[in-house]
C-alpha positions in Angstrom: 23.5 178.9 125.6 23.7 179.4 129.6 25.3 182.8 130.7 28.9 181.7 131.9 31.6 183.9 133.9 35.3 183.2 134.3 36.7 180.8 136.7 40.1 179.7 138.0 41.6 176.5 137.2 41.4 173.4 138.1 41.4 172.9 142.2 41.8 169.3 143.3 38.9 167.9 144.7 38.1 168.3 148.6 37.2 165.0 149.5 35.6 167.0 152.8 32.1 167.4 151.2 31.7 171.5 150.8 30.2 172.8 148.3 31.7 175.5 145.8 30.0 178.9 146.6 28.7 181.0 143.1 27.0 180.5 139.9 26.6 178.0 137.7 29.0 178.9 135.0 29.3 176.2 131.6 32.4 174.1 132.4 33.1 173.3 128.6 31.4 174.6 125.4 31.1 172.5 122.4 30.7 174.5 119.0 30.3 172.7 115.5 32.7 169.8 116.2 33.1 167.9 113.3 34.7 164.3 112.7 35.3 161.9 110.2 37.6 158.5 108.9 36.5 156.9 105.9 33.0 158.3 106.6 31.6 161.2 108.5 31.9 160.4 112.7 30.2 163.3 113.9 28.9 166.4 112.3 28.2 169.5 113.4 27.3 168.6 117.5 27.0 171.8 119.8 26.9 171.0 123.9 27.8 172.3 126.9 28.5 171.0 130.4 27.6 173.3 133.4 29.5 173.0 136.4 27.7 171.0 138.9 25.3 168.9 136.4 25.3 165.4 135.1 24.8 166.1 131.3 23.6 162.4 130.2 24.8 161.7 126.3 23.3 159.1 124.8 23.1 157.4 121.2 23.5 153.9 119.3 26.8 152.2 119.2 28.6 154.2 116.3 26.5 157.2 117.1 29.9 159.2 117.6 29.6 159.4 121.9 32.8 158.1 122.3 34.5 160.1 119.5 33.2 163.3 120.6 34.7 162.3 124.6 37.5 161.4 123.0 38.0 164.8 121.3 36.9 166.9 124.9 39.9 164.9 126.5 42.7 164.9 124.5 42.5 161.7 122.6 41.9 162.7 119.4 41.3 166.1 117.4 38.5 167.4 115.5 38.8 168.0 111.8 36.5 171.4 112.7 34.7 173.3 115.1 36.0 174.7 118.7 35.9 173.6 122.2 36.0 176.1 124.9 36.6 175.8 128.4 35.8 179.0 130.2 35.3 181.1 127.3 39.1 180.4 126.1 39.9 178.0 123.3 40.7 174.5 124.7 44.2 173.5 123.4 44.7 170.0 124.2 46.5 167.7 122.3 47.1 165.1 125.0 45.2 163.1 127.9 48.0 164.1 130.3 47.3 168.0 128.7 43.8 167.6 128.9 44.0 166.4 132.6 46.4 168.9 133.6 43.5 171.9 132.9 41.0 169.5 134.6 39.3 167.2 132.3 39.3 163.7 133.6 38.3 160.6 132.2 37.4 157.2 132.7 36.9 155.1 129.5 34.7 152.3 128.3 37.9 150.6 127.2 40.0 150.6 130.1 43.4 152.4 130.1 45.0 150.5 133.1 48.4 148.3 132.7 47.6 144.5 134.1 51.1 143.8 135.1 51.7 146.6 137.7 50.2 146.6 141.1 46.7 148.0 141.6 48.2 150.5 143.5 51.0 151.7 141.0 48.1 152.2 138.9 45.9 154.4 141.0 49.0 156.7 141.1 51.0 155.8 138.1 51.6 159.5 136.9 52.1 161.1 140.7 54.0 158.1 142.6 55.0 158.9 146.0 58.9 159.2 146.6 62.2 159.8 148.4 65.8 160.2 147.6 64.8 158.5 143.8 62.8 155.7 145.5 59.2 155.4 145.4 57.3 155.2 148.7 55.5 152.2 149.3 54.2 152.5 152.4 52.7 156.2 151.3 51.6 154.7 148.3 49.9 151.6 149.5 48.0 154.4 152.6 47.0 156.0 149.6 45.8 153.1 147.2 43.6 152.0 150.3 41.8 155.4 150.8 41.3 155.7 147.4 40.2 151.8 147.2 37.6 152.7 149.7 36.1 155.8 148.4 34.5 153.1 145.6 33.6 150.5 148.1 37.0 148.1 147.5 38.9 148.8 150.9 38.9 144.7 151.2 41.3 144.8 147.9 45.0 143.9 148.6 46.6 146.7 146.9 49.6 145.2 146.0 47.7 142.5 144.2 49.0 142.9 140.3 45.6 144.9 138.2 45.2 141.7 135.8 43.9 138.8 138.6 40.7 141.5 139.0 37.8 141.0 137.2 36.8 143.6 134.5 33.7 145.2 137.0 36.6 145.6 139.4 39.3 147.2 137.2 36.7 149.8 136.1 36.0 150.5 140.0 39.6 151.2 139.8 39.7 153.4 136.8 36.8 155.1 138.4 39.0 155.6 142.3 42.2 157.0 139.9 40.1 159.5 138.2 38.3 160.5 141.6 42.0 161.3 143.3 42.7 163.9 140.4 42.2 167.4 140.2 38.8 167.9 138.5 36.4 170.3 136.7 34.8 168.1 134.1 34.7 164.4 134.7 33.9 162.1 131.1 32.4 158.8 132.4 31.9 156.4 129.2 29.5 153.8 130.4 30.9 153.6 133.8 28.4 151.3 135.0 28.7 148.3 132.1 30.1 145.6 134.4 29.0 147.4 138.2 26.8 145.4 140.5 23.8 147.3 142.2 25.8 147.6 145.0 29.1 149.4 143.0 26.3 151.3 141.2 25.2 152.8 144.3 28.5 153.9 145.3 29.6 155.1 141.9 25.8 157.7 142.1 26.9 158.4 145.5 30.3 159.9 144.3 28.4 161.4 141.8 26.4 163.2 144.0 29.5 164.3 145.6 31.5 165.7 142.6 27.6 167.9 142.1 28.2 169.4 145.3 31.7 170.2 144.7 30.5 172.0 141.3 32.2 169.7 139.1 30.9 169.0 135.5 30.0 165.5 134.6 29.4 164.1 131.0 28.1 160.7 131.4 27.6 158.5 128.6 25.0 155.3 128.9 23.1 152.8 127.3 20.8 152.3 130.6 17.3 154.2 130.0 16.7 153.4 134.1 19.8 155.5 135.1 18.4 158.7 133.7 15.6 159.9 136.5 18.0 159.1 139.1 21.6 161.4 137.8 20.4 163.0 134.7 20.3 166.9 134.7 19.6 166.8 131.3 20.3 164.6 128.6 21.3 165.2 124.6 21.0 162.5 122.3 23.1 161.7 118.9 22.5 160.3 116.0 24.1 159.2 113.5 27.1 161.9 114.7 24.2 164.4 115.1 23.4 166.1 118.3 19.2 165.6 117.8 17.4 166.0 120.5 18.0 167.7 124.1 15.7 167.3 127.2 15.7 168.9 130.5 16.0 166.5 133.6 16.0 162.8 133.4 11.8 162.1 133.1 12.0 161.3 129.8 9.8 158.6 127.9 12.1 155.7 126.8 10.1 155.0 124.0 11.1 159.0 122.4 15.0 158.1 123.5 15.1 155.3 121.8 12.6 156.7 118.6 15.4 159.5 118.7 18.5 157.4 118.9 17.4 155.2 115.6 16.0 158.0 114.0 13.6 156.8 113.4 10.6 154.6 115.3 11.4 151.4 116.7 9.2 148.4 116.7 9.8 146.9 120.5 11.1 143.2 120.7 8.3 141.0 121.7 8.9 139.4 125.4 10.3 136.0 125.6 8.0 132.8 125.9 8.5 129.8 127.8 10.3 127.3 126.0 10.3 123.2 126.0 13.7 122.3 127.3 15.2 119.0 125.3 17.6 116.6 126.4 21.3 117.4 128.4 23.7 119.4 125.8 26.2 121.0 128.3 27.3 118.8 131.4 29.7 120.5 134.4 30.5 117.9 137.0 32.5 119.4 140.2 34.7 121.4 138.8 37.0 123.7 140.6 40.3 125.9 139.6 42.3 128.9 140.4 41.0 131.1 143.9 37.7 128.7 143.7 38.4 125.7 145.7 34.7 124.5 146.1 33.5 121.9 143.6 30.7 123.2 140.9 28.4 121.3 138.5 25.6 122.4 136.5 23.6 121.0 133.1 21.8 122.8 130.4 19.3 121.5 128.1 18.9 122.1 124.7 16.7 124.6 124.3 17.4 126.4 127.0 18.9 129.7 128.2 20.5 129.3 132.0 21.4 132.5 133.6 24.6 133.8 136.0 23.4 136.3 138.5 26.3 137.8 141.4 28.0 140.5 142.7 31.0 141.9 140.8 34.2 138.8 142.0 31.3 136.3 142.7 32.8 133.7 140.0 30.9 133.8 136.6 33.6 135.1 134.3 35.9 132.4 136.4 33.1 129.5 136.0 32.8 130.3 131.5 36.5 130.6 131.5 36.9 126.9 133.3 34.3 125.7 131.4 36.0 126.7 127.9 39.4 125.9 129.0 41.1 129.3 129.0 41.5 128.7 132.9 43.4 125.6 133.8 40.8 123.6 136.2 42.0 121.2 139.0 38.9 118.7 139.1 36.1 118.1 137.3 34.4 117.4 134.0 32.7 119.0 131.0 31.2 117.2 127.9 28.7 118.3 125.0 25.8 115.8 124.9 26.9 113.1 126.7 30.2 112.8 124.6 33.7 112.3 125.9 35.0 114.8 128.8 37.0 117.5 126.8 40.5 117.9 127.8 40.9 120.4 130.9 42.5 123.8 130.1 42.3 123.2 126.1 40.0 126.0 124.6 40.1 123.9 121.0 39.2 121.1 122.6 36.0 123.0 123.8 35.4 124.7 120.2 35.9 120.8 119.0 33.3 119.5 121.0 30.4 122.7 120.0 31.6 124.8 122.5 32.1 128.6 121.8 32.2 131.4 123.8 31.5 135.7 124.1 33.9 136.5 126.8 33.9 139.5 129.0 36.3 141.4 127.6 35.9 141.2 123.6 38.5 143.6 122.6 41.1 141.9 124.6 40.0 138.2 124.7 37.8 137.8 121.6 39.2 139.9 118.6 42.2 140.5 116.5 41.4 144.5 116.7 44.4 145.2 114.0 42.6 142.8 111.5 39.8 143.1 109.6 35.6 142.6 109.7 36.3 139.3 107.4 39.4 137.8 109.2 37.5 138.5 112.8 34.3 136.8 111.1 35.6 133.6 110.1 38.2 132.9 112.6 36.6 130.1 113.9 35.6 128.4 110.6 39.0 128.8 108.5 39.3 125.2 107.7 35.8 125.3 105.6 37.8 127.9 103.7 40.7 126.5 103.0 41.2 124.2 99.6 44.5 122.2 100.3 46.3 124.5 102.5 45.2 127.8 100.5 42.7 130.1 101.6 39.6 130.4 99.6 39.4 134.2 99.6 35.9 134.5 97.8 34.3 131.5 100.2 35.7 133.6 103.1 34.6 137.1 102.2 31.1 135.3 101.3 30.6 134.3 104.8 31.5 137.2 106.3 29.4 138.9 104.4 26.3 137.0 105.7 27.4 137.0 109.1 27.7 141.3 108.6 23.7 140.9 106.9 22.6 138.5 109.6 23.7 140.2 112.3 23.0 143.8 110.8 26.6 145.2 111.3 27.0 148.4 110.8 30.8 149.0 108.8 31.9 150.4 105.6 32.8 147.1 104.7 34.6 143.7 105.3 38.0 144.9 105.0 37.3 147.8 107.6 39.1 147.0 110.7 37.6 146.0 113.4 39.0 147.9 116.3 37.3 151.1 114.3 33.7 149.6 114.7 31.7 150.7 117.8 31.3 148.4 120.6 27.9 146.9 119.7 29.0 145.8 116.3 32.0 144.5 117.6 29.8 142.5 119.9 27.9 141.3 116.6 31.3 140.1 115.0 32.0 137.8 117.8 28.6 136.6 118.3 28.4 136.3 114.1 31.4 134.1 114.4 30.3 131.4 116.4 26.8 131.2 115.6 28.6 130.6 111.8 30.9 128.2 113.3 27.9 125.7 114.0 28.6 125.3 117.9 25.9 123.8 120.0 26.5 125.5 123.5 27.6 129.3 123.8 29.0 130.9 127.0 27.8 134.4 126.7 30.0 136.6 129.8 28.1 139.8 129.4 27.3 140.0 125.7 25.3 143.4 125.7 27.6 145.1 127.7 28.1 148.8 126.6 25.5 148.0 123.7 22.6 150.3 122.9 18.8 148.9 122.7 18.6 148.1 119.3 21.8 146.2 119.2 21.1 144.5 122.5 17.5 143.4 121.1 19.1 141.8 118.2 21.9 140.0 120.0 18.7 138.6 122.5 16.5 138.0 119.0 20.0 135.8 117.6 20.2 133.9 121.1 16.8 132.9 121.5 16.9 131.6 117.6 19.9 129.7 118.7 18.1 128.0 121.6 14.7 127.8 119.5 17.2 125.4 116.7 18.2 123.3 119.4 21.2 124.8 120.9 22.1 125.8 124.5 23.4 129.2 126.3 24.8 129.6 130.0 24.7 133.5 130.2 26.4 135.5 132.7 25.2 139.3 133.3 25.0 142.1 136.2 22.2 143.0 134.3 19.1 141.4 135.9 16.7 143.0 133.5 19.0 141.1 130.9 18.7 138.1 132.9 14.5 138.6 133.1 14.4 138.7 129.2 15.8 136.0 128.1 16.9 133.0 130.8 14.8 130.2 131.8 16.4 129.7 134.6 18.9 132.0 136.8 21.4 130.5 139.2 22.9 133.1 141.6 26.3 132.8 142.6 28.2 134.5 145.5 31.8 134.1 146.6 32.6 131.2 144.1 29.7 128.9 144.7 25.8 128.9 143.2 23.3 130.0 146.7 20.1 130.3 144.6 18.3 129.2 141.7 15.6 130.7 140.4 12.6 129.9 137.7 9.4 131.3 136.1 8.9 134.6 138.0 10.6 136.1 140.3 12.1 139.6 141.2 15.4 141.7 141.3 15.0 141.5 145.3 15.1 138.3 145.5 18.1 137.5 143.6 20.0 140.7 145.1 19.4 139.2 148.8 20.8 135.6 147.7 23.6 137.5 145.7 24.2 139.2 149.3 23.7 136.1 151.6 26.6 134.6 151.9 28.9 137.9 151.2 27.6 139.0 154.3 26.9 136.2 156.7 31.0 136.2 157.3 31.3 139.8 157.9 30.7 140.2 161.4 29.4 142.8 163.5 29.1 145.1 160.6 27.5 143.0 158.3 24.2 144.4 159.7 25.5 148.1 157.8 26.4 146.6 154.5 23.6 144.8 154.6 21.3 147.7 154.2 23.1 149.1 152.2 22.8 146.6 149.6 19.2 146.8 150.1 19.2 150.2 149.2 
């Protein structure tokens, strides 16, 4: 272990940019934690985080990362071992007790209340006041400093948290826990639903908290992250800490060889495929904040691609398309069949429709409920025998979907809110390939996934298309979009500017993504421009 002095307590951060004079002392000690439900979580793990470093932790989904952050700040205990923050035992029972000796964090899972203001939640815990009334005008000041510190100063603060998108609420999460007093920040897969451009801000605040001498324990999935932030990485598997590594120069092939314990065989890349005939038809439609007209077709066969910034309209163009959003013109039909009727999400599982949304623990499961009920949702009539249930022709196919899909739980009956993301992911995806739809809308279906995971879901989808069937994916991801679409069509500011085919490179689609964002800004628009270059 690194030699480690005393410190003071938590200081809030000086937003000014000076560094923290003195040694590098460990901000947080982890000795011989130990975890476990129904089966062991994670065993044994020893870490530290020194002040002023990015320690990277990375694993498979279920590997325990998100436990073991959960235990550091508050959220849950540990059946043994010790945590040690400055030498002293770390008695936190609490996020609010954890956060009050320093330790910030900003979850995978968002912890932000839709119905309030984004403002009220920036500063839901230290609200500005006078005589017994809160401050709005001190508040709002405040929600736009800290709104700009993460590159959203053109958000309406008082606009209520649930009309954002989920890459803007986590920019969000990110500003509230940048405006608290911090030593050690947790970041669990901050970047899952950033753009490049939010990405570069996020590395940039990063950089910042270094200089400040604040710990960082970041959690990720994305191998291309680690040269850039990593000063040094630990890796767990199966809730054991197994391999540590200086800096972030480290061959992908031994971080993924040590996160499945074993070595991986590397998914082969896509070939071209033979598109068929028109499965999914979008004729002009338009709804909500987007007022201009869309239409689109996808063949069978084939897997089209959403490229964009973070707010450029994907997740609003899958939801119209499905029916959860109400649309106000336009059509959509399955193979030249009847339009389906606007704003009716059965109607669009009627006609072969189904869809991974964006947020799967809010929008796709039942998390209280189990593997099996999750599994079969969508095919509960082909279990059913005159108004009863058919128990052993339902556990039967959830079964196969859990083999199919190789999902890691203890079993059927386990609920599904206690599976890792990943195999969540797999539960929803499981359900609709089961359900015999033609057309899936995937809104980022490998986000906060590890490799393997994310190589099966991309093995399942390009069977899908290989059987005949057709996907309209929508990802941030453009290495995502490289591996598996056909076709991309880029989309900026509610409207498609591009459309790309065969080969072509992240620069290119970035720029379009870009275009039109910028083309309206003005005499600064040169500025931002480079910047999203960079």
């Amino acid at each position: 272990m690194t030699g480690r002095s005393s410190s003071p307590g938590p200081q809030p951060i000086d937003h000014s940019g000076a560094a923290r004079p003195g040694p590098m002392p460990a901000v947080i000690q982890v000795e011989g934690i130990s975890k476990a439900y129904s089966v062991p979580v994670l065993s044994n793990v020893s870490l530290e985080v020194l002040a002023g470093e990015v320690h990277v932790l990375m694993g498979a989904n279920g590997a325990g990362k998100s436990t073991l952050a959960a235990i550091i700040g508050g959220l849950n205990t540990a059946d043994s071992g010790r945590i040690l923050r400055h030498d002293r035992p770390l008695r936190a029972r609490s996020r609010r007790e954890a956060q009050s000796q320093g330790i910030v964090m900003v979850l995978q899972e968002l912890n932000l209340i839709p119905t309030l203001s984004v403002a009220e939640n920036l500063f839901l815990d230290c609200l500005p006041h006078s005589l017994g009334f809160v401050d709005r005008k001190t508040l709002h000041s405040r929600a736009r400093r800290a709104l700009a510190r993460v590159g959203l100063d053109q958000l309406e603060v008082a606009t209520p948290l649930g009309r954002l998108g989920i890459g803007q609420r986590q920019l969000v999460e990110i500003a509230r826990a940048l405006e608290r007093k911090c030593e050690l920040l947790i970041l669990d897969e901050p970047t899952a639903a950033l753009s490049v451009r939010e990405v570069e801000i996020l590395f940039a605040n990063i950089r910042r908290l270094q200089a400040l001498s604040v710990g960082i324990l970041y959690i990720t999935h994305r191998l291309d992250e680690l040269p850039r932030i990593a000063s040094r990485v630990s890796v767990l598997c199966d809730g054991r800490c197994v391999a540590e590594y200086a800096g972030g120069e480290v061959a992908h092939e031994r971080l993924i060889r040590d996160m499945a314990g074993g070595v991986v065989e590397r998914p082969s890349p896509s070939t071209a495929r033979l598109a068929g005939p028109m499965l999914l038809s979008v004729e002009g439609i338009s709804g909500g904040s987007r007022r201009e007209a869309l239409s689109l077709g996808v063949r069978a066969g084939e897997i089209v691609g959403l490229a964009g910034l973070v707010g450029a309209g994907r997740t609003e163009l899958l939801r119209s398309i499905f029916g959860a959003d109400r649309r106000q013109s336009g059509t959509v039909s399955v193979a030249g069949g009847p339009p389906i009727r606007p704003g009716s999400p059965r109607a669009a599982v009627a006609a072969g429709i189904g869809m991974l949304p964006e947020d799967r623990r809010h929008d796709g499961l039942l998390l209280s409920q189990s593997v099996r009920v999750n599994a079969t949702l969508a095919t509960l009539s082909r279990h059913s025998r005159h108004g009863w249930l058919d128990r052993r022709s339902e556990r039967a196919a959830a079964e196969g979907i859990c083999t199919r899909l190789d999902v890691r739980c203890a079993g059927i009956e386990q609920p599904v809110r206690r599976l890792s993301g990943g195999n969540q992911q797999k539960v929803v995806l499981g359900r609709w390939l089961d359900a015999g739809c033609r057309v899936l809308l995937c809104d980022e279906p490998t986000r906060g996934v590890d490799a393997a995971a994310k190589a099966t879901i991309h093995a399942r989808l390009r069977a899908f298309v290989a059987d005949g069937g057709a996907v309209l994916l929508a990802s941030g991801e453009l290495s995502e979009l490289r591996a598996v679409c056909d076709r991309v069509l880029v989309m900026a500011e509610g409207i498609f500017v591009a459309e790309f085919g065969g080969e072509w490179s992240d620069e290119e689609v970035t720029a379009a993504a870009f275009t039109r964002a910028f083309s309206a800004e003005g005499a600064g628009s040169d500025r931002l421009w480079e910047e999203g270059k960079q």
